[in-house]
VMD Tcl script that builds the backbone (N, CA, C; Angstrom):
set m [mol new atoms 528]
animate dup $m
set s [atomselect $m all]
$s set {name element resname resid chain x y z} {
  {N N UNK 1 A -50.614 -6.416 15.223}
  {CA C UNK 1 A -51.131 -5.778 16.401}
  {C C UNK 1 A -52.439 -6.416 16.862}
  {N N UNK 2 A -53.038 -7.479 15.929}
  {CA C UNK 2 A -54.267 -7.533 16.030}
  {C C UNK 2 A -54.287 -8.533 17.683}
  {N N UNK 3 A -52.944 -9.341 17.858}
  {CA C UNK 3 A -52.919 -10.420 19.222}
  {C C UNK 3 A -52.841 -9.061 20.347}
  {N N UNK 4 A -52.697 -7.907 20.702}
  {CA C UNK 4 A -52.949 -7.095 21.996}
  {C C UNK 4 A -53.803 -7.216 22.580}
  {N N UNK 5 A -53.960 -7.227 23.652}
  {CA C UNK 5 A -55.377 -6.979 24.474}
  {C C UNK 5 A -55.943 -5.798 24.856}
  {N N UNK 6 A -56.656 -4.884 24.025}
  {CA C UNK 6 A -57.071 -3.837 24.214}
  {C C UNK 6 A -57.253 -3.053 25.775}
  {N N UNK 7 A -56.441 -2.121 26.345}
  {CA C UNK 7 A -56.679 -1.817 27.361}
  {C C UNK 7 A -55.671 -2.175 28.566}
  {N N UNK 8 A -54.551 -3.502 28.119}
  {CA C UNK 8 A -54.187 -4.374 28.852}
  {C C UNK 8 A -52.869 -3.900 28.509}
  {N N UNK 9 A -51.741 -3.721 27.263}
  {CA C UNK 9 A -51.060 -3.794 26.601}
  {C C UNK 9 A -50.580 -2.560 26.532}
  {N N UNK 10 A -48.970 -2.075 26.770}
  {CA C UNK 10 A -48.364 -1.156 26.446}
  {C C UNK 10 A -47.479 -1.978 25.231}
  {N N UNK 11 A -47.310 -0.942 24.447}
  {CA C UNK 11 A -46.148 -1.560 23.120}
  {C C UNK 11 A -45.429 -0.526 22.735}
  {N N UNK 12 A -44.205 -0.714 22.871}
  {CA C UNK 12 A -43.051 0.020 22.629}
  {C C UNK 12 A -42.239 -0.463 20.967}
  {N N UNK 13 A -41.476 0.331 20.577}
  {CA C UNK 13 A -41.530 -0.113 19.098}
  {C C UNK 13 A -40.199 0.670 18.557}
  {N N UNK 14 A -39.754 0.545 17.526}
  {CA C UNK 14 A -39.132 1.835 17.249}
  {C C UNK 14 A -38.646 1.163 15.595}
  {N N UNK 15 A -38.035 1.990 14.694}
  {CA C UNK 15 A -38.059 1.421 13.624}
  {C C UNK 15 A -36.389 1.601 12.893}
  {N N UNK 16 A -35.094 1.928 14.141}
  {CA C UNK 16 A -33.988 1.242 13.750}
  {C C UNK 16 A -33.715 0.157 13.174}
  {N N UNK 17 A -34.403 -0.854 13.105}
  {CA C UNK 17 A -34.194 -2.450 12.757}
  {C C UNK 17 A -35.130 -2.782 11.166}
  {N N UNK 18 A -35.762 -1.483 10.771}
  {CA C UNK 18 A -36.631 -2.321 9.857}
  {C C UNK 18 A -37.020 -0.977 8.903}
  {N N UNK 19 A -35.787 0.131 9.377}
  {CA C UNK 19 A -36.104 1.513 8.490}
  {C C UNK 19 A -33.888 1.546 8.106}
  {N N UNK 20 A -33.892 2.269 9.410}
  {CA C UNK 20 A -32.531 2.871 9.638}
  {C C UNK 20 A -32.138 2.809 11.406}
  {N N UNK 21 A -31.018 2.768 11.521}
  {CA C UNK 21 A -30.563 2.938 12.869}
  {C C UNK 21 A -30.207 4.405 13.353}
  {N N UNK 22 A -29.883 5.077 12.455}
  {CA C UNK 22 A -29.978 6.408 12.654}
  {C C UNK 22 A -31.169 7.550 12.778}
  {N N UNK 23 A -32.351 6.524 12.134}
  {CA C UNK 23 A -33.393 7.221 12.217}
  {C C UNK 23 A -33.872 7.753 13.575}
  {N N UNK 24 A -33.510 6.679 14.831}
  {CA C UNK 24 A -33.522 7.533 15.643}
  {C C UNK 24 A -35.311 7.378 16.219}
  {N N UNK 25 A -36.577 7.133 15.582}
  {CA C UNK 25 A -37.630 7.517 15.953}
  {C C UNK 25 A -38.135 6.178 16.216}
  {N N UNK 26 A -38.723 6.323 17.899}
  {CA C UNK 26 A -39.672 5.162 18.509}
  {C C UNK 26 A -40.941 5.409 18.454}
  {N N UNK 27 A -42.060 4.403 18.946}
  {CA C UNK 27 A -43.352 4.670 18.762}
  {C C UNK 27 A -43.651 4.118 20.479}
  {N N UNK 28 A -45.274 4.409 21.102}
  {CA C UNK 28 A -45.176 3.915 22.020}
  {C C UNK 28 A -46.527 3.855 22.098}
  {N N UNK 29 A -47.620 2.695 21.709}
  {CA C UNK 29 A -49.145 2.415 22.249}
  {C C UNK 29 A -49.700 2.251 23.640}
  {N N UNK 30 A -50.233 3.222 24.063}
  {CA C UNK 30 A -50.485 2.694 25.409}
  {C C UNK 30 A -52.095 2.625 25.328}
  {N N UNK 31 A -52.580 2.396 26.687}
  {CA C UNK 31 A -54.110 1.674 26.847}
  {C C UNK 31 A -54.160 3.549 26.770}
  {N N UNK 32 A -55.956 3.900 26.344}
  {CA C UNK 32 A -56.408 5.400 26.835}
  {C C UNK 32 A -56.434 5.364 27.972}
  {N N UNK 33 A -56.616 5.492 29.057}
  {CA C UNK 33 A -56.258 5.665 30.154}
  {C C UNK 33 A -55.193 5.742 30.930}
  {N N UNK 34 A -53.892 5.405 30.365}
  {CA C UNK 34 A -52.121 5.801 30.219}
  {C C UNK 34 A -52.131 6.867 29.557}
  {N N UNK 35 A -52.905 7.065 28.410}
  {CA C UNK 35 A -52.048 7.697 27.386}
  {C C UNK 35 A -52.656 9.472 27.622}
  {N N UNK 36 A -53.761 9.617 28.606}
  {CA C UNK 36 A -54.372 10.805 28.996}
  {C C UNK 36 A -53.282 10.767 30.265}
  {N N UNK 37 A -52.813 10.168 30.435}
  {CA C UNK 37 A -52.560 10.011 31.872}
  {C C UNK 37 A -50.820 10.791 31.340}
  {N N UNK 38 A -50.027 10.225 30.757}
  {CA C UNK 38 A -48.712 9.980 29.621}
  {C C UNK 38 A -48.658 11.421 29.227}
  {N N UNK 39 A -49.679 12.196 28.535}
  {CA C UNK 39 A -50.161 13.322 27.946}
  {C C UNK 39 A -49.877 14.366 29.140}
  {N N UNK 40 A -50.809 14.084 29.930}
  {CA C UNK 40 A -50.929 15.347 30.990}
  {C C UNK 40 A -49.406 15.622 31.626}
  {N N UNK 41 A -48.925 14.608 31.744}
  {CA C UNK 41 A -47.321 14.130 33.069}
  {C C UNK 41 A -46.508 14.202 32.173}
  {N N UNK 42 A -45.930 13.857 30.667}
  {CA C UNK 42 A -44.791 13.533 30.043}
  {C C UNK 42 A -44.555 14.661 29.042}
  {N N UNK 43 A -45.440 14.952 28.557}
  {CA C UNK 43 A -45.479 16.110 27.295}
  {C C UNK 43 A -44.655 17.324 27.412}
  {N N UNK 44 A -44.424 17.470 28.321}
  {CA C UNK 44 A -43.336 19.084 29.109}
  {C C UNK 44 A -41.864 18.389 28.373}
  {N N UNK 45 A -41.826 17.413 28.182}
  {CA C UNK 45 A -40.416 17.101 27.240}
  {C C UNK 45 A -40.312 17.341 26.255}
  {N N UNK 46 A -39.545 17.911 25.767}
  {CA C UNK 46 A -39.022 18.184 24.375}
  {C C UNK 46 A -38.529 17.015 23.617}
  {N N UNK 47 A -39.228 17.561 22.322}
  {CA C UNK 47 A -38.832 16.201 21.157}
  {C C UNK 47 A -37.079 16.233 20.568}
  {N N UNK 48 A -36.447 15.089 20.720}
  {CA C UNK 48 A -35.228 15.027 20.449}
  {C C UNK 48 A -35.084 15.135 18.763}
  {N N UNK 49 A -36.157 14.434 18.262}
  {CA C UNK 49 A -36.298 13.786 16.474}
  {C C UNK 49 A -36.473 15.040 16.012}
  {N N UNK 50 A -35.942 15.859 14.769}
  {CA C UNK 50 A -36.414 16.907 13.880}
  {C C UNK 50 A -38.180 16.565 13.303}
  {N N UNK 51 A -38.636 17.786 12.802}
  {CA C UNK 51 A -39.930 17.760 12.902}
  {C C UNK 51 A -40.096 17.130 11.327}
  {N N UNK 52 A -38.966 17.323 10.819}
  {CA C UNK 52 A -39.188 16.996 9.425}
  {C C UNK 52 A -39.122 15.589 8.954}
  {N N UNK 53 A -38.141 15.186 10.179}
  {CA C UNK 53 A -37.868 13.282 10.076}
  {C C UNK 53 A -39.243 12.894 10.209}
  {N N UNK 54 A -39.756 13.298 11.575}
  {CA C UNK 54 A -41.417 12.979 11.948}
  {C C UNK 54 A -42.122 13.249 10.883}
  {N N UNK 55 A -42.038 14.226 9.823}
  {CA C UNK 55 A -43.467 14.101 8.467}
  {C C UNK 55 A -42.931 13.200 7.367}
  {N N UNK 56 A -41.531 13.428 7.133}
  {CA C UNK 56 A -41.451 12.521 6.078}
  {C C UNK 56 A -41.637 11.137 6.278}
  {N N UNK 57 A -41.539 10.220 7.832}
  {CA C UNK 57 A -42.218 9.420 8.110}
  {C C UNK 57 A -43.594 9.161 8.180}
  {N N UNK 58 A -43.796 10.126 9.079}
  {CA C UNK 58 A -45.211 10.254 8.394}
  {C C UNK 58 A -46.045 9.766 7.327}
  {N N UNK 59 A -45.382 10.676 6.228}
  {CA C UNK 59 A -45.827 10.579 4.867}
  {C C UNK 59 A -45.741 9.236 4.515}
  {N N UNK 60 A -44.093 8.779 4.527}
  {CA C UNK 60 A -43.758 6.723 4.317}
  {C C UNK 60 A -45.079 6.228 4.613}
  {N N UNK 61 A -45.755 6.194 6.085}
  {CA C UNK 61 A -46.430 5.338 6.676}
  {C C UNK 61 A -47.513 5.319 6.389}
  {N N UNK 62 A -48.076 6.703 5.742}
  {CA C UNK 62 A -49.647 6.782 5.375}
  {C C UNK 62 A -49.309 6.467 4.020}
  {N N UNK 63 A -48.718 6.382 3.149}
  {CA C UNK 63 A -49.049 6.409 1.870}
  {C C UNK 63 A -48.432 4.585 1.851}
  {N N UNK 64 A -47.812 4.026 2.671}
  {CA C UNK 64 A -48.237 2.763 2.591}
  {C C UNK 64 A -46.773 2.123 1.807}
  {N N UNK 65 A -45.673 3.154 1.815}
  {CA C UNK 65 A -44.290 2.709 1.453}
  {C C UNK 65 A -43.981 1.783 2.433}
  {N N UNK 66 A -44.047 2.174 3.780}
  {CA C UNK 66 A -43.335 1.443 4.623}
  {C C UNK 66 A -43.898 -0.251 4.852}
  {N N UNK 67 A -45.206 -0.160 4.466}
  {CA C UNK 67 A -45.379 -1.698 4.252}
  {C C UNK 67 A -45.063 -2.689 2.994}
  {N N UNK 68 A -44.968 -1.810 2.227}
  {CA C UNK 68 A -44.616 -2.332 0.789}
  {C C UNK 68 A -42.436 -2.911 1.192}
  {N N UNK 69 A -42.070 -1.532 1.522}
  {CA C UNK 69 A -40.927 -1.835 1.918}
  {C C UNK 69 A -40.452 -3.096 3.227}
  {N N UNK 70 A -41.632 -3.386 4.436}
  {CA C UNK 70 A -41.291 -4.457 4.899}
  {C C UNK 70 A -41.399 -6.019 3.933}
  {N N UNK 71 A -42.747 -5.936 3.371}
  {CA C UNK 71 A -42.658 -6.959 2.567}
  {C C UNK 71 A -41.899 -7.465 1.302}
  {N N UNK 72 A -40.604 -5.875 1.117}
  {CA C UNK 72 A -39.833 -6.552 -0.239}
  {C C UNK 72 A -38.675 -6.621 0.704}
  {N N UNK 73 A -38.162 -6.319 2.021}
  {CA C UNK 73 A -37.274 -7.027 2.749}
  {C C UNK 73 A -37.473 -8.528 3.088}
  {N N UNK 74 A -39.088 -8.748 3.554}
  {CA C UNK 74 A -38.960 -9.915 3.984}
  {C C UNK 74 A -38.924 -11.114 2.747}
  {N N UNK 75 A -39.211 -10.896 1.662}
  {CA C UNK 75 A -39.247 -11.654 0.404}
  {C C UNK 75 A -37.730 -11.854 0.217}
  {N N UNK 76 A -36.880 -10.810 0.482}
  {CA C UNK 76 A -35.156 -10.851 0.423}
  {C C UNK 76 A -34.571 -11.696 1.321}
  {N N UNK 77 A -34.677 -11.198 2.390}
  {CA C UNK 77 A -34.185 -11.888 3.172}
  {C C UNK 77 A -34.633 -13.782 3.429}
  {N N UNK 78 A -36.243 -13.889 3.137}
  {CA C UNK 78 A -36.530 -15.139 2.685}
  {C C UNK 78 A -36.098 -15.685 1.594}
  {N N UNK 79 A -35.583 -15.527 0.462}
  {CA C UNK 79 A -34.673 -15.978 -0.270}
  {C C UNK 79 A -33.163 -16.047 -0.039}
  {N N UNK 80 A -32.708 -15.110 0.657}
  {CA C UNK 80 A -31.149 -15.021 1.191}
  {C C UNK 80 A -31.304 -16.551 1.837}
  {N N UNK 81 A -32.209 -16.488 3.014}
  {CA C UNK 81 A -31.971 -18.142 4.186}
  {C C UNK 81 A -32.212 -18.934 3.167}
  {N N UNK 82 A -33.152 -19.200 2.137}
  {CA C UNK 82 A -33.556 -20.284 1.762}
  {C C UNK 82 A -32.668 -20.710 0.597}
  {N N UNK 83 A -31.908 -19.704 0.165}
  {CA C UNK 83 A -30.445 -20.483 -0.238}
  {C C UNK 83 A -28.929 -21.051 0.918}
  {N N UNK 84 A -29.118 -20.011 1.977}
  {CA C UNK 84 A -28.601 -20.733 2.771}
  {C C UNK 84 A -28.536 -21.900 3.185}
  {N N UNK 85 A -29.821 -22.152 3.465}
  {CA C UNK 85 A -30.476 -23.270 4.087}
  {C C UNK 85 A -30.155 -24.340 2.848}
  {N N UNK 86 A -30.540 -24.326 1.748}
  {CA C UNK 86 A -30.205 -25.101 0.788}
  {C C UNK 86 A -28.914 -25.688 0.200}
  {N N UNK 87 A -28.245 -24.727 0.534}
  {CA C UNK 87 A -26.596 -25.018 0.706}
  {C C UNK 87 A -26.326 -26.122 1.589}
  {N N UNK 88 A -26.760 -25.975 2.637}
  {CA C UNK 88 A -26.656 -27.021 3.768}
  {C C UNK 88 A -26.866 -28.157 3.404}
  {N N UNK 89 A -28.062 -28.228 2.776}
  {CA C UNK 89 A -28.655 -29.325 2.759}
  {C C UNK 89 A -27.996 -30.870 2.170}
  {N N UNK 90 A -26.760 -30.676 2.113}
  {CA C UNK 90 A -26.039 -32.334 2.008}
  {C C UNK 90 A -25.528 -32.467 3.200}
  {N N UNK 91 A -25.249 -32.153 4.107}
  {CA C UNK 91 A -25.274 -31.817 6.084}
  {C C UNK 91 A -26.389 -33.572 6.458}
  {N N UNK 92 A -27.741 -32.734 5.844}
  {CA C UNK 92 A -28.354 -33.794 5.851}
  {C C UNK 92 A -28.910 -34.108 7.356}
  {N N UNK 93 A -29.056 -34.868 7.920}
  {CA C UNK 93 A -29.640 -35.226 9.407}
  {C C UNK 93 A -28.350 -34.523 10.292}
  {N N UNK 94 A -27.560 -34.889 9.834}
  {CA C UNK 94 A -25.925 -34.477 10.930}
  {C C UNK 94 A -26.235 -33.159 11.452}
  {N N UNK 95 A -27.012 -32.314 10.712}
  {CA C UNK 95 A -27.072 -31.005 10.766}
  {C C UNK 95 A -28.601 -30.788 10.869}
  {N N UNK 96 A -29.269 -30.019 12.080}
  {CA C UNK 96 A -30.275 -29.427 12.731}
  {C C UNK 96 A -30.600 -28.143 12.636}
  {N N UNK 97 A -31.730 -27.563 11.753}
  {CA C UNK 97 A -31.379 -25.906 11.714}
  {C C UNK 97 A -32.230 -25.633 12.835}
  {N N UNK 98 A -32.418 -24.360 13.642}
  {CA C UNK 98 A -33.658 -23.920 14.153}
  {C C UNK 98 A -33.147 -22.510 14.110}
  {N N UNK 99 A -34.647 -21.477 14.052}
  {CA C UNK 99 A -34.627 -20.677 13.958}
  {C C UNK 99 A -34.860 -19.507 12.657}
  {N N UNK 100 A -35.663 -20.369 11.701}
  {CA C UNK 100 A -35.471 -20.186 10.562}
  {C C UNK 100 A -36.589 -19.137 10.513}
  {N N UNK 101 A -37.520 -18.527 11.445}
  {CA C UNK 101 A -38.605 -17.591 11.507}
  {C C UNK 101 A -38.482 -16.245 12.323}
  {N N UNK 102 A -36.740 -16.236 12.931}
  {CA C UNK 102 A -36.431 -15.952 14.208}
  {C C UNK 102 A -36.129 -14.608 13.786}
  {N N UNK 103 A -35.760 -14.043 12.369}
  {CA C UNK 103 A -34.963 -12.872 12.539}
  {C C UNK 103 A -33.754 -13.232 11.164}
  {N N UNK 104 A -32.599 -12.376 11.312}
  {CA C UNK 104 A -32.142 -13.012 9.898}
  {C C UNK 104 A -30.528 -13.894 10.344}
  {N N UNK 105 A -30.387 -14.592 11.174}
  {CA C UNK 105 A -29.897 -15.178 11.467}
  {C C UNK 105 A -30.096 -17.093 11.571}
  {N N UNK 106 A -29.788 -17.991 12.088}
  {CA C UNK 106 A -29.850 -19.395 12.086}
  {C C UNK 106 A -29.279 -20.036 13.144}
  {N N UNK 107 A -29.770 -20.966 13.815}
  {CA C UNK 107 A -29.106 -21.373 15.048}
  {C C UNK 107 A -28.681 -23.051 14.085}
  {N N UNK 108 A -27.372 -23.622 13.765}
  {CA C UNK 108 A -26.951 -24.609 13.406}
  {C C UNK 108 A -26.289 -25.404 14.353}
  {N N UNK 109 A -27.122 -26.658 14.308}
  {CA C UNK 109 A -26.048 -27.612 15.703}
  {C C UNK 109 A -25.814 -29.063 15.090}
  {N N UNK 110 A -24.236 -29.106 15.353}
  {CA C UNK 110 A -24.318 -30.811 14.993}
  {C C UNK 110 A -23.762 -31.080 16.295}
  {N N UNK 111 A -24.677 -32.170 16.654}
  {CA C UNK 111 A -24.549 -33.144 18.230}
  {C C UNK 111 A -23.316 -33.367 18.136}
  {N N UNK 112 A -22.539 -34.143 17.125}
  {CA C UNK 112 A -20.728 -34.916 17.137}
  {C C UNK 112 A -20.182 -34.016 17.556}
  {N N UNK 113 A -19.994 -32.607 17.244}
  {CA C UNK 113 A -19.620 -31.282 17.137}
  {C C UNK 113 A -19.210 -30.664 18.405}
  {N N UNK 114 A -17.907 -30.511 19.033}
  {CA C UNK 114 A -18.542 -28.982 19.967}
  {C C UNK 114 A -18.748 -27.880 19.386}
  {N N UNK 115 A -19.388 -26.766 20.014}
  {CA C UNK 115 A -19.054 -25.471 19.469}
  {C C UNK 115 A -17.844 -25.412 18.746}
  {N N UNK 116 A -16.662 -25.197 19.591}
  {CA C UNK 116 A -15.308 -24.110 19.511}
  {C C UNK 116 A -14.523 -25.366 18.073}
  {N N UNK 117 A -15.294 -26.365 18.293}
  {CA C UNK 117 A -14.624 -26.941 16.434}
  {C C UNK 117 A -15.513 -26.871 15.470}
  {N N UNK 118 A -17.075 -26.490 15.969}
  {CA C UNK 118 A -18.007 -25.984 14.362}
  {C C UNK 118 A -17.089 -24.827 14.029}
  {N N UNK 119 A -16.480 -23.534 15.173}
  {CA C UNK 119 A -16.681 -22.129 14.651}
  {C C UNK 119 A -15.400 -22.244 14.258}
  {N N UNK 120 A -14.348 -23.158 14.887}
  {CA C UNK 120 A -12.986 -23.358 14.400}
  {C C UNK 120 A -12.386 -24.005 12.502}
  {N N UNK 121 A -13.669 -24.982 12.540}
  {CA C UNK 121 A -13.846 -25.618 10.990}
  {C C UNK 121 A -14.151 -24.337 9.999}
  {N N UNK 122 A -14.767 -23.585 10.771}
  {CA C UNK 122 A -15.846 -22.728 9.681}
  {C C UNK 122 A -14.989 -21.571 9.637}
  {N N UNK 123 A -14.060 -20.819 10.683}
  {CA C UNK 123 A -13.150 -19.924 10.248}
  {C C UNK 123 A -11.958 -20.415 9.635}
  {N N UNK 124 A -11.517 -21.552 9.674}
  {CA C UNK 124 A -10.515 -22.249 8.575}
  {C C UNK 124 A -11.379 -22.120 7.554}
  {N N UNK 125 A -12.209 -22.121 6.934}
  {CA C UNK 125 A -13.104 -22.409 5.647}
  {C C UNK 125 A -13.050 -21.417 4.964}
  {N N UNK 126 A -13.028 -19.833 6.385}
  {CA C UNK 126 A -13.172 -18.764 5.817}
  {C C UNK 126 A -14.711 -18.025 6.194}
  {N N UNK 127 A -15.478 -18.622 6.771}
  {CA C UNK 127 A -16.933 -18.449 7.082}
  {C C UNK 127 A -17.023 -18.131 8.690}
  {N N UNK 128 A -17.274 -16.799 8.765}
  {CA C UNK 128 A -17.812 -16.628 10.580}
  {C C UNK 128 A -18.711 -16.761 10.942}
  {N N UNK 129 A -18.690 -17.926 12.085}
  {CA C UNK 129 A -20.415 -18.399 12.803}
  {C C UNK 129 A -19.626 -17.919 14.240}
  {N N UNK 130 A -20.612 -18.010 15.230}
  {CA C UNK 130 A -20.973 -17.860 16.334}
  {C C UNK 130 A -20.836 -18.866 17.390}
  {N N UNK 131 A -19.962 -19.058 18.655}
  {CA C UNK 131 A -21.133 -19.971 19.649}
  {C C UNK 131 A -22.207 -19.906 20.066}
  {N N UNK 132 A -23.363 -20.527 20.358}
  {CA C UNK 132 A -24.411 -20.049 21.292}
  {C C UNK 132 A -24.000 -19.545 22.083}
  {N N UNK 133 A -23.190 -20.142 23.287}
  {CA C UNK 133 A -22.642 -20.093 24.243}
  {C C UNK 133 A -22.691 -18.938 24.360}
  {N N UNK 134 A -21.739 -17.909 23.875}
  {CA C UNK 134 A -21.748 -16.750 23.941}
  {C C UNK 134 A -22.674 -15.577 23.840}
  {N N UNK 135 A -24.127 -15.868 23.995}
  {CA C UNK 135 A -25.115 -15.366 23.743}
  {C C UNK 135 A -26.094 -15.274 24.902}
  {N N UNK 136 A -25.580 -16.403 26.276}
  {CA C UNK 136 A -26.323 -16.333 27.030}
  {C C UNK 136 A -25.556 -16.109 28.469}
  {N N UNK 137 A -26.177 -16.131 29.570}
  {CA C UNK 137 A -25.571 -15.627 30.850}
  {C C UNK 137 A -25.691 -16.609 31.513}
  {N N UNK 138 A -24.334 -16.631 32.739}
  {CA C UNK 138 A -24.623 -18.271 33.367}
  {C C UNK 138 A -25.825 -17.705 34.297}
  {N N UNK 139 A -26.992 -17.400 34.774}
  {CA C UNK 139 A -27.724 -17.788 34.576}
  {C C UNK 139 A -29.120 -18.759 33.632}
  {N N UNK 140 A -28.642 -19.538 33.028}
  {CA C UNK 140 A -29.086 -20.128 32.482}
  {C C UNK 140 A -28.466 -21.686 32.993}
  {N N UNK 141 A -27.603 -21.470 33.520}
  {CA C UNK 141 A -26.825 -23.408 34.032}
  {C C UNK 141 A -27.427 -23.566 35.265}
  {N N UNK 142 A -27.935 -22.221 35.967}
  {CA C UNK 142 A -28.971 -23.002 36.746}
  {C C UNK 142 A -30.248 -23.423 36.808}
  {N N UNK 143 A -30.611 -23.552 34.987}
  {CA C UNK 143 A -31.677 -23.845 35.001}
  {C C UNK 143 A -31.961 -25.285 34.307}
  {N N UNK 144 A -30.444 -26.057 33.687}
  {CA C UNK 144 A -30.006 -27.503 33.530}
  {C C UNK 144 A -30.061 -27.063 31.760}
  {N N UNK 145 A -29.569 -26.136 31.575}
  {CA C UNK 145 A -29.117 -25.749 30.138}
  {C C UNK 145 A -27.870 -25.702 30.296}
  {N N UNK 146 A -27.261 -26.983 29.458}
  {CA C UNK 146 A -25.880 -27.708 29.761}
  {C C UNK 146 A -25.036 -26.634 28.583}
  {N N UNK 147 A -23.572 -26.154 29.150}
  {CA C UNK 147 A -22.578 -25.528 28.785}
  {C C UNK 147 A -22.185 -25.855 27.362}
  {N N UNK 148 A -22.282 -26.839 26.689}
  {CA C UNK 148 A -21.839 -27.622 25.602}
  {C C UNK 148 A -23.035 -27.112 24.778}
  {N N UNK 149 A -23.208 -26.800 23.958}
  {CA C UNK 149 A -24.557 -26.690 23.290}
  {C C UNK 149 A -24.429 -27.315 21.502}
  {N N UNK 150 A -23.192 -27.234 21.508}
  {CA C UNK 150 A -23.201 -28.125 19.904}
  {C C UNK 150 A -24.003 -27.144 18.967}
  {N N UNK 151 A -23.998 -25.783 18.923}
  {CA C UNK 151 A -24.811 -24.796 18.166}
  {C C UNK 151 A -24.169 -23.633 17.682}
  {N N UNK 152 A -23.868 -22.891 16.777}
  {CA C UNK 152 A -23.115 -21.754 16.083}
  {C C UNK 152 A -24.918 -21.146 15.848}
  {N N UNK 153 A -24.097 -19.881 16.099}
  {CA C UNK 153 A -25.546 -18.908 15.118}
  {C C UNK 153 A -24.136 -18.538 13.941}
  {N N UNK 154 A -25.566 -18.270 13.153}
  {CA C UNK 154 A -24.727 -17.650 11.315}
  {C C UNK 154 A -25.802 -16.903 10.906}
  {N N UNK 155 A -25.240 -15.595 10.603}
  {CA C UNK 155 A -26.345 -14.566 10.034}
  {C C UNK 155 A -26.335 -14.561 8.893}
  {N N UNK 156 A -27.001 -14.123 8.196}
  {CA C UNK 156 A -27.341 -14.380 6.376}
  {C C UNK 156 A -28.078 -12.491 6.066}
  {N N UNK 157 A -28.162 -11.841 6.752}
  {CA C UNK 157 A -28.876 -10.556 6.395}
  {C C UNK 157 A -28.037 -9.864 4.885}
  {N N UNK 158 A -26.223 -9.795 5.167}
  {CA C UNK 158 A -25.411 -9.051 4.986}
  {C C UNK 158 A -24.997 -9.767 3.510}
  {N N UNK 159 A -24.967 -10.892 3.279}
  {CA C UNK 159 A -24.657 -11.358 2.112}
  {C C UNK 159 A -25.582 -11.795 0.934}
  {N N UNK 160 A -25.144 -11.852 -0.291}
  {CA C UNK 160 A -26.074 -12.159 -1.421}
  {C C UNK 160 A -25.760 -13.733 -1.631}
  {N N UNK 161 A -27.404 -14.341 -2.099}
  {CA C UNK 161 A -27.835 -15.307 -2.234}
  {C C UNK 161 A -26.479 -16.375 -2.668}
  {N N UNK 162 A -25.829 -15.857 -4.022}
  {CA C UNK 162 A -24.758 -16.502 -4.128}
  {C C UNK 162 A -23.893 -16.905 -3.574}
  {N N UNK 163 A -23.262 -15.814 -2.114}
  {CA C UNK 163 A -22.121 -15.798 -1.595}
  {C C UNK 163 A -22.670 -16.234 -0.463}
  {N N UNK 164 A -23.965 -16.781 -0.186}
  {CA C UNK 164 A -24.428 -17.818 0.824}
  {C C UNK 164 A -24.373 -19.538 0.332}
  {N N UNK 165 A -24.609 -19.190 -0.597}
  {CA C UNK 165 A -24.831 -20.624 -1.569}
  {C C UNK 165 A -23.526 -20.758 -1.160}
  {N N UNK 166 A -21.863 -20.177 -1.524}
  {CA C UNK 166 A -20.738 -20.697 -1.249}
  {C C UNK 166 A -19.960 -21.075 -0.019}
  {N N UNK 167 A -20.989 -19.778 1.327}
  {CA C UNK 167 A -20.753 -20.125 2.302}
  {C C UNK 167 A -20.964 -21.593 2.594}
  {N N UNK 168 A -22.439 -21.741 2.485}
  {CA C UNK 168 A -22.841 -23.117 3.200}
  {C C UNK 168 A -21.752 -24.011 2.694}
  {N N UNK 169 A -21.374 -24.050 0.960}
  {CA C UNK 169 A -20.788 -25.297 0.759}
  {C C UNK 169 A -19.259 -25.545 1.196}
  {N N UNK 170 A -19.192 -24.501 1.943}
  {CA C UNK 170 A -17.962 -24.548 3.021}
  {C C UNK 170 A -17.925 -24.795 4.241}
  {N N UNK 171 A -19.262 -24.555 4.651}
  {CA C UNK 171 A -19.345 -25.040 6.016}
  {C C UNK 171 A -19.382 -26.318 5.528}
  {N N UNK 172 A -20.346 -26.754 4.586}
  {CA C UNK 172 A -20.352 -28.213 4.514}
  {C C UNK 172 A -19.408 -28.620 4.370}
  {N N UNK 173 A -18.538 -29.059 3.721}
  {CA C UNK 173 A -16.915 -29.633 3.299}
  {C C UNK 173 A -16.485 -29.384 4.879}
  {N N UNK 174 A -16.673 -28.459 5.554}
  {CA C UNK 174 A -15.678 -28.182 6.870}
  {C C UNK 174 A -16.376 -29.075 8.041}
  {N N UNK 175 A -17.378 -29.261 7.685}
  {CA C UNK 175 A -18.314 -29.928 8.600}
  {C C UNK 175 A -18.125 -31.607 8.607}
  {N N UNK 176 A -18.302 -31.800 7.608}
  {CA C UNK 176 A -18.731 -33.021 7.258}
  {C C UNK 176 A -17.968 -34.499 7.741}
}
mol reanalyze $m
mol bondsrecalc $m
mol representation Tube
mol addrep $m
């Protein structure tokens, strides 16, 4: 939080992605001068969240679980990619990762490659990747972001270190 600009900055938030999806509860920082403003005009709404979800969060957040708990996800999930990633690694130059800070996914492109025969190699292999392609709107071809992109996304959140280690060495063999 510390990059906001005090005064300048509304931040919206919510903690489906990094608690539960069912949890259900958002957060919302606004400048003081919104938030007297937010207070006086918005407050006549009724809270959808039980009062009890709100303390036992609560409680998580002050006693300092919920940071302990982001940092033993992100230690997981940084070991999940970095066997991924290591798997790869006889790919070698052929193979370009980006995205390795992005979230728990990977954007993989080999130039020789189109898409629809990376994701075609890799579901013969047994391994589901992604096109880019499919991720963006043709607005974007009018901005000279060419149709071909030579890129699969592959998520790594859902599987253990091992059964990434075997993925990759299937993409690799399928790749190669």
């Amino acid at each position: 939080m510390q990059n906001l600009v005090p005064g300048k900055m509304i931040y919206l938030n919510s903690f489906a992605k990094t608690l539960a999806p069912s949890l259900r509860i958002a957060y919302m920082m606004l400048p003081e001068e919104l938030l007297a403003r937010y207070q006086a005009s918005m407050m006549f709404y009724s809270c959808t969240v039980s009062a009890f979800e709100q303390y036992t969060l609560k409680a998580f957040l002050c006693g300092g679980y919920y940071e302990r708990h982001l940092n033993r996800m992100r230690s997981l999930y940084r070991a999940r990619r970095d066997a991924f990633i290591g798997g790869l690694a006889p790919l070698g130059k052929k193979l370009s990762i980006s995205g390795q800070e992005a979230g728990v996914h990977l954007l993989l492109r080999i130039p020789s490659m189109s898409e629809e025969s990376l994701v075609e190699r890799a579901k013969d292999a047994g391994v589901g990747v992604y096109p880019l392609s499919g991720y963006y709107s043709g607005i974007l071809e009018y901005r000279g972001v060419p149709e071909e992109t030579h890129t699969v996304v592959a998520g790594y959140a859902g599987l253990k270190e091992d059964d990434l280690k075997k993925a990759a060495a299937l993409l690799t063999e399928a790749w190669k």
